[in-house]
N, C-alpha and C positions, 0 to 999 in steps of 0.2 A: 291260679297256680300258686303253691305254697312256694316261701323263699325257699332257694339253698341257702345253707350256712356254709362259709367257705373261711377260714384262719388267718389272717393277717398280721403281718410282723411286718412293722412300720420300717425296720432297720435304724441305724447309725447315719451321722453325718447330714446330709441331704435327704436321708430315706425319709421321713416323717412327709418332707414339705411334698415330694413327687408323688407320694403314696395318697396325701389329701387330692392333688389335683388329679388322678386318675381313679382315685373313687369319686370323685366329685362329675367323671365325666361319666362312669359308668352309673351313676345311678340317674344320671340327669334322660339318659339312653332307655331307662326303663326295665332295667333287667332286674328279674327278683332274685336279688341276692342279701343274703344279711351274712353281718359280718362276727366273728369272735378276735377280738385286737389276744396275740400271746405276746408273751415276756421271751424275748428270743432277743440275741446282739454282744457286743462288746460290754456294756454297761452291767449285762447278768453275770458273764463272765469274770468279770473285775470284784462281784457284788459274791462269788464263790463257785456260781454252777461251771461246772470245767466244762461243760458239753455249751454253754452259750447260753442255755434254755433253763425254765424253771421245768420240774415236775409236770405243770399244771399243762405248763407249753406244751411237754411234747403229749402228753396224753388227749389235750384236745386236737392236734396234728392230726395224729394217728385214729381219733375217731368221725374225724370232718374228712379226711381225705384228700383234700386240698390246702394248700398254702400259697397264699402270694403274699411274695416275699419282697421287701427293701433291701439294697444294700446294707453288707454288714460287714465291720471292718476286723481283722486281727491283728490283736495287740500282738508289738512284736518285740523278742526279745525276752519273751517269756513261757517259753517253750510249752505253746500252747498249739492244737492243732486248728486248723479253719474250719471256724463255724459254718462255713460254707458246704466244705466238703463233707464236713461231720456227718449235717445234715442229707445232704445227697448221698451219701454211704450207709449210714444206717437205717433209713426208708429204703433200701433197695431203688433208689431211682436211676434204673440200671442204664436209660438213653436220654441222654443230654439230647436235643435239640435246636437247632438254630436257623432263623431263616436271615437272609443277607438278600433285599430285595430296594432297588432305587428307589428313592423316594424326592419327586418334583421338589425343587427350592431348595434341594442340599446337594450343593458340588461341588464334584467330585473328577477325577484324571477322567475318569469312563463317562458321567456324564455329559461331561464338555465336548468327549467325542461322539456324542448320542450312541451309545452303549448302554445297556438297558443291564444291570445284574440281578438275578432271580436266580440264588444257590441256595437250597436247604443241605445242612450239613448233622449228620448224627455220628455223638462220640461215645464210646462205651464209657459209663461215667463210675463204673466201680472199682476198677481194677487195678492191672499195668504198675504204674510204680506210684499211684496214689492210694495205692496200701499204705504206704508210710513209713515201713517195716526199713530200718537202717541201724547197723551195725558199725561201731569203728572196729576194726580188724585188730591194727596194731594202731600207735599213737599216728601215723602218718596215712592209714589206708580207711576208708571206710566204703560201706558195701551197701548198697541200696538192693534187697528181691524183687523182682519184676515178675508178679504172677498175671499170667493171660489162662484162663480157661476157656474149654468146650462148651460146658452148659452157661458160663457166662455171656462167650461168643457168640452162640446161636445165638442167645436172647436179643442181643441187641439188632442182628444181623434177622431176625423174623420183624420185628419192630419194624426195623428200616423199610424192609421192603413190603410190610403191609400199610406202612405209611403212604411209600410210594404208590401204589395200587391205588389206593382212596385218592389222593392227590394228580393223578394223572398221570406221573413221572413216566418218561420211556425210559431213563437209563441211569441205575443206580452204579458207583462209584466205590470200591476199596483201595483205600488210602494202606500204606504198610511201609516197612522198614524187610521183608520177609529175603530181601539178599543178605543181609549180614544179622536180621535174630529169625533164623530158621526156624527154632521152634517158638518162641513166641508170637511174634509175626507171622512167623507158620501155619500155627493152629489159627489163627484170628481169621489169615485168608482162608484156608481149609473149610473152615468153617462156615464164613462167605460164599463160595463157592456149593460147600450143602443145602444152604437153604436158598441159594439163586435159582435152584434145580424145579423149587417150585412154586416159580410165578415166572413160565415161558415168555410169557409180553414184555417180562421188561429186559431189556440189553443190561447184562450184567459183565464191567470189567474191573481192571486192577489196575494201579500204578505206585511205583515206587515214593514217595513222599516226599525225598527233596523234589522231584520231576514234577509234584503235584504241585507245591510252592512255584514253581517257575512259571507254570502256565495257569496257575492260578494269578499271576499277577500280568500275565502275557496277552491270551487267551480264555478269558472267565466263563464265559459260554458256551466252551466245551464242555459242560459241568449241568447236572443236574440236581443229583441228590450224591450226598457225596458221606462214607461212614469210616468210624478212622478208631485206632486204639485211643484208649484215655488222652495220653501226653501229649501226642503226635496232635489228637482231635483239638485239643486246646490252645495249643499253639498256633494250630491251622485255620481256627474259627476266630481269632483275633484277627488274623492275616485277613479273612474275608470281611470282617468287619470294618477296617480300611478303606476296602472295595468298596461300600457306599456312605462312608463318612466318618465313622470311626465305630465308639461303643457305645455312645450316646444314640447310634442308630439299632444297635442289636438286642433283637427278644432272645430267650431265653425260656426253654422247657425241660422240667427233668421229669421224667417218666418210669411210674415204677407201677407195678401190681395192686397194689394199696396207698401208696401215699404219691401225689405228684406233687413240684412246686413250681412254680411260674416266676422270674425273676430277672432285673434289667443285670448285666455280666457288668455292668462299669462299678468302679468304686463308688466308696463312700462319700469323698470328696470332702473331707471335712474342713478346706480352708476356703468353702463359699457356702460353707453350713449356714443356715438362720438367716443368708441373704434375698430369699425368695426372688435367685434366676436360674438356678439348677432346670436343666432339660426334663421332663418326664416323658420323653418320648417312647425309649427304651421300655421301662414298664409300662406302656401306655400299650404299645405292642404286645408286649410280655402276657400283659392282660387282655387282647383280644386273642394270642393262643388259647388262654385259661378260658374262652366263653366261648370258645369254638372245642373245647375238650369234651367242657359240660352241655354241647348239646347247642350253644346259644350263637346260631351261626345267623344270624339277618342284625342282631345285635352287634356282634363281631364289624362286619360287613357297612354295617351305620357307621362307626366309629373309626374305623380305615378310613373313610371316605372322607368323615369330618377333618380328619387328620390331614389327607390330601388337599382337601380344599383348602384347610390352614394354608398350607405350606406353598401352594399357588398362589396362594393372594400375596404371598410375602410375609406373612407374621414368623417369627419366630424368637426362641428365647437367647441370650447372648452370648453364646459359643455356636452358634453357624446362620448361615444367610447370608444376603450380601448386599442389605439396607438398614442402616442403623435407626431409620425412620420408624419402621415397621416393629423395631427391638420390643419385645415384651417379658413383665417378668412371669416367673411361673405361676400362676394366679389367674393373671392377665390371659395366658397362653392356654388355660384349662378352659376359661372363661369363652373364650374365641372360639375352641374347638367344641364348646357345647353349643354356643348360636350356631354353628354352623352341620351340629347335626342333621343329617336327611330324617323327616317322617318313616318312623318304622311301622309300615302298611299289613304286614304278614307275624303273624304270633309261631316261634318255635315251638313246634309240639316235642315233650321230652319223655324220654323213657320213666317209667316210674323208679326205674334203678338209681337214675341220678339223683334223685332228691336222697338215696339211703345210705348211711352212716356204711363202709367197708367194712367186714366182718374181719377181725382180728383173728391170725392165728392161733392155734393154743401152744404152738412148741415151734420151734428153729425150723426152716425149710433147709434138706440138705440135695442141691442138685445135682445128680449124679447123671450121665450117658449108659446105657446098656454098654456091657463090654464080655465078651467070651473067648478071648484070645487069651495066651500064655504069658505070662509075668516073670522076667530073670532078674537079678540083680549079679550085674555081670562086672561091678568092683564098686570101686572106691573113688572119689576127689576128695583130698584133704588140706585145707587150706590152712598153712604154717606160719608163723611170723620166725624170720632169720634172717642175717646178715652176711650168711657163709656162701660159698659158691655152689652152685647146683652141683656139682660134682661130689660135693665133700655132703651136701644133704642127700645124693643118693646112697652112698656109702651107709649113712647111718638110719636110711630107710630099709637098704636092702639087709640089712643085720635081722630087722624085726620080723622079715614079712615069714607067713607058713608056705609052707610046700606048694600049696593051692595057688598062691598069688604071684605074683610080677611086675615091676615096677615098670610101666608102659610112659611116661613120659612127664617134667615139671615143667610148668609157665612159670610166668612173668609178666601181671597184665593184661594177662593172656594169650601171650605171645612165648611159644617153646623156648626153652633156656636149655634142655635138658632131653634125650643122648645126645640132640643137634641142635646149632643154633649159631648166632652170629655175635661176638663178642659184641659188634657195636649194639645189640637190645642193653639198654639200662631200666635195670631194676632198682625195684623199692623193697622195702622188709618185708615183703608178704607174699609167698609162692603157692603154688596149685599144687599136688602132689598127685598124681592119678595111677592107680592101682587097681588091677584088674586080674582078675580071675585066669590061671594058665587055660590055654584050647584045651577042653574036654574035657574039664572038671564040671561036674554041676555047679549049680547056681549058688551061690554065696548066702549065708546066713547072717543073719542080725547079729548071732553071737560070734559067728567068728571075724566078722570086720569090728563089733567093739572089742574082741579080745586083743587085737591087732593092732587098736588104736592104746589100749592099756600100756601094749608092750612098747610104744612110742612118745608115751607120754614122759615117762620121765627124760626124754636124751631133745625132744622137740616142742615149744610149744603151739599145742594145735586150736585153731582157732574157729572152725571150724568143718562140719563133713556134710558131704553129699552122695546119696548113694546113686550108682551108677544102674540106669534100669536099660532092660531091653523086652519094647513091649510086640507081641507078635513078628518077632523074629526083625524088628526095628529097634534100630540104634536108638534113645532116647536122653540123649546128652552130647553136647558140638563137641569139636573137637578145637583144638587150641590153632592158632594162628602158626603157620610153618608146619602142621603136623603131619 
């Protein structure tokens, strides 16, 4: 069998030393891999590439198709974006993966009570508000866009549950916020709910999120496979990595069309850098996702195992265990779990696909949903900075508007200030302004809400607009708090 060539960025901090002892354990296992080390991390960053990576990096990424990755640290303070996410953003690696499963010799509240946890968790990893996208409003307010799409949503939400299928799972999990962001959280489950339609076998439900936090630490085995927007996912996969011992226990898979990376979620750890007793358990895991991806499942299956028998006999490296006798450094800990490999008796037969380089697209992929329904734009939100009273800001809204329009209601926060409202709401300088089209007038135009906003510029500064849609006879924008 010819190797695969698979990309490897050693990382920042500790990344270097974990990353030798788990290729040291993978190749000790037998598997044909070879490797291309890129220039990816903190150090490239500082040295000028703003994205983390050389050139060289990411074009050999994107032609290997794999990366297993080290920890990588961002520098902070310098208003640079995470190489972390950069990366998982720009490969489209649209489903974050993670599995949270006990592992013998590490204890934990659940283990001690012989509680067994086995949760795989997938997080939409492109979206939600790791866009990035933030605005200050006025000097006191600033605005973060929380974009959730339909063709993003399916993707992840088909993912999920063809994972689950392969895997056995009877009953996959939507995580949401979908009582108070209706339409973001909206569409996510909506969407959940479409593609649950078709894979009858598995029990497909929903829960509220903080709900899920609760009996996630209550209850962990109500839980199977469990899929969650971006922010909500991330938060929530820490939370379960607790569950069996921290993040030194948690693999990590990002999953996308053409590019995947494989990677342990803990830092860098740069103040036991260069000490050789950093954990490499994490990517040790990480890394038997990445050979059960490419096909290399009795390999995979070896090196669990090696791992488990470590951890039963007592070795371990010196942040957990619970014999100082046994303490080893990282070296030492690679070194153990290779004697302690099982005989791999059966050869993986592989697709001939896998050994081949991804075919690069030639232009941008734009994913769109079929859609044949009617499109209104049924007003206006215009988000003002002032310090006057909502009353004295409708006054000099309603001077501007045409015939066509009507000043339907202002926030604060998002909470009404304006025809109704409660004095005790305290405001900041920064109000919603929402203008809408009179009953029975057709739909609004491009030109006549920027003409409208002309006529309001000079008396208000406006800091931003949003147009108000209504799609297939659907509201498509909430309404404010008290409305």
């Amino acid at each position: 069998m010819n190797n695969i060539k698979i990309a490897v960025a050693k990382g920042d901090g500790i990344g270097p030393e974990i990353m030798d002892a788990v290729l040291s354990v993978i190749n000790a296992a037998g598997v044909p891999l070879s490797y291309q080390f890129v220039d990816m991390g903190k150090s490239w960053y500082e040295k000028g590439f703003s994205s983390g990576m050389t050139p060289d990096a990411k074009a050999t990424i994107e032609k290997l198709g794999i990366l297993l990755k080290g920890p990588m640290e961002t520098p902070k303070g310098k208003g640079m974006k995470s190489i972390n996410v950069t990366a998982r953003k720009m490969w489209s690696t649209y489903a974050n993966k993670r599995v949270f499963k006990s592992l013998n010799g590490v204890d934990t509240v659940f283990s001690k009570a012989g509680i067994p946890i086995d949760i795989t968790m997938v997080r939409e990893n492109i979206e939600d508000t790791y866009g990035g996208i933030e605005h200050m409003l006025t000097h006191d307010v600033a605005l973060c866009r929380r974009f959730i799409t339909r063709p993003g949503s399916l993707q992840v939400h088909k993912y999920t549950f063809d994972m689950a299928r392969k895997q056995g799972a009877k009953k996959v999990t939507c995580g949401h916020k979908a009582n108070i962001m209706k339409l973001t959280d909206g569409l996510f489950l909506e969407s959940f709910y479409e593609v649950a339609k078709d894979y009858p076998e598995i029990q497909a439900n929903d829960i509220i999120v903080d709900d899920l936090a609760m009996k996630l630490v209550s209850r962990p085995n109500d839980f199977d496979v469990i899929v969650l927007p971006n922010l909500q996912g991330d938060i929530l996969s820490d939370l379960c990595a607790g569950l069996v011992g921290g993040l030194g226990f948690a693999p990590s898979a990002n999953i996308g069309d053409n590019v995947s990376i494989f990677e342990a979620v803990h830092g860098s750890a740069p103040d036991i850098a260069g000490k050789n007793i950093a954990n490499p358990t994490a990517l040790l895991i990480s890394s038997c996702m990445m050979l059960r991806h490419l096909g290399f499942q009795q390999a995979a299956t070896a090196i669990e195992q090696a791992l488990h028998t470590t951890l039963n006999q007592g070795y371990h490296t010196k942040d957990f265990g619970t014999g100082k006798e046994q303490e080893l450094n990282t070296t030492q800990f690679a070194e153990m779990l290779i004697s302690n490999l099982p005989p791999i008796t059966t050869v993986d037969v592989l697709n001939d696909a896998s050994n081949e380089s991804p075919e690069l697209p030639k232009e941008f992929k734009t994913m769109v949903t079929p859609y044949n329904g009617d499109t209104f734009v049924n007003g206006v939100d215009l988000f003002i900075e002032s310090t006057e009273q909502p009353s004295v800001i409708a006054h000099r809204i309603k001077d501007k508007l045409a015939d066509s329009m009507e000043l339907i209601m202002i926030s604060n926060r998002g909470t009404q200030v304006y025809p109704e409202g409660s004095l005790l709401t305290e405001c900041v300088n920064q109000y919603r302004v929402r203008v809408e089209r009179v009953p029975g007038n057709p739909s609004l135009s491009a030109d006549e809400i920027l003409q409208f906003c002309m006529r309001l510029s000079p008396a208000i500064k406006l800091c931003s607009i949003e147009w108000l849609m209504i799609y297939n006879g659907q509201r498509a924008y909430s309404l404010a708090q008290g409305q």
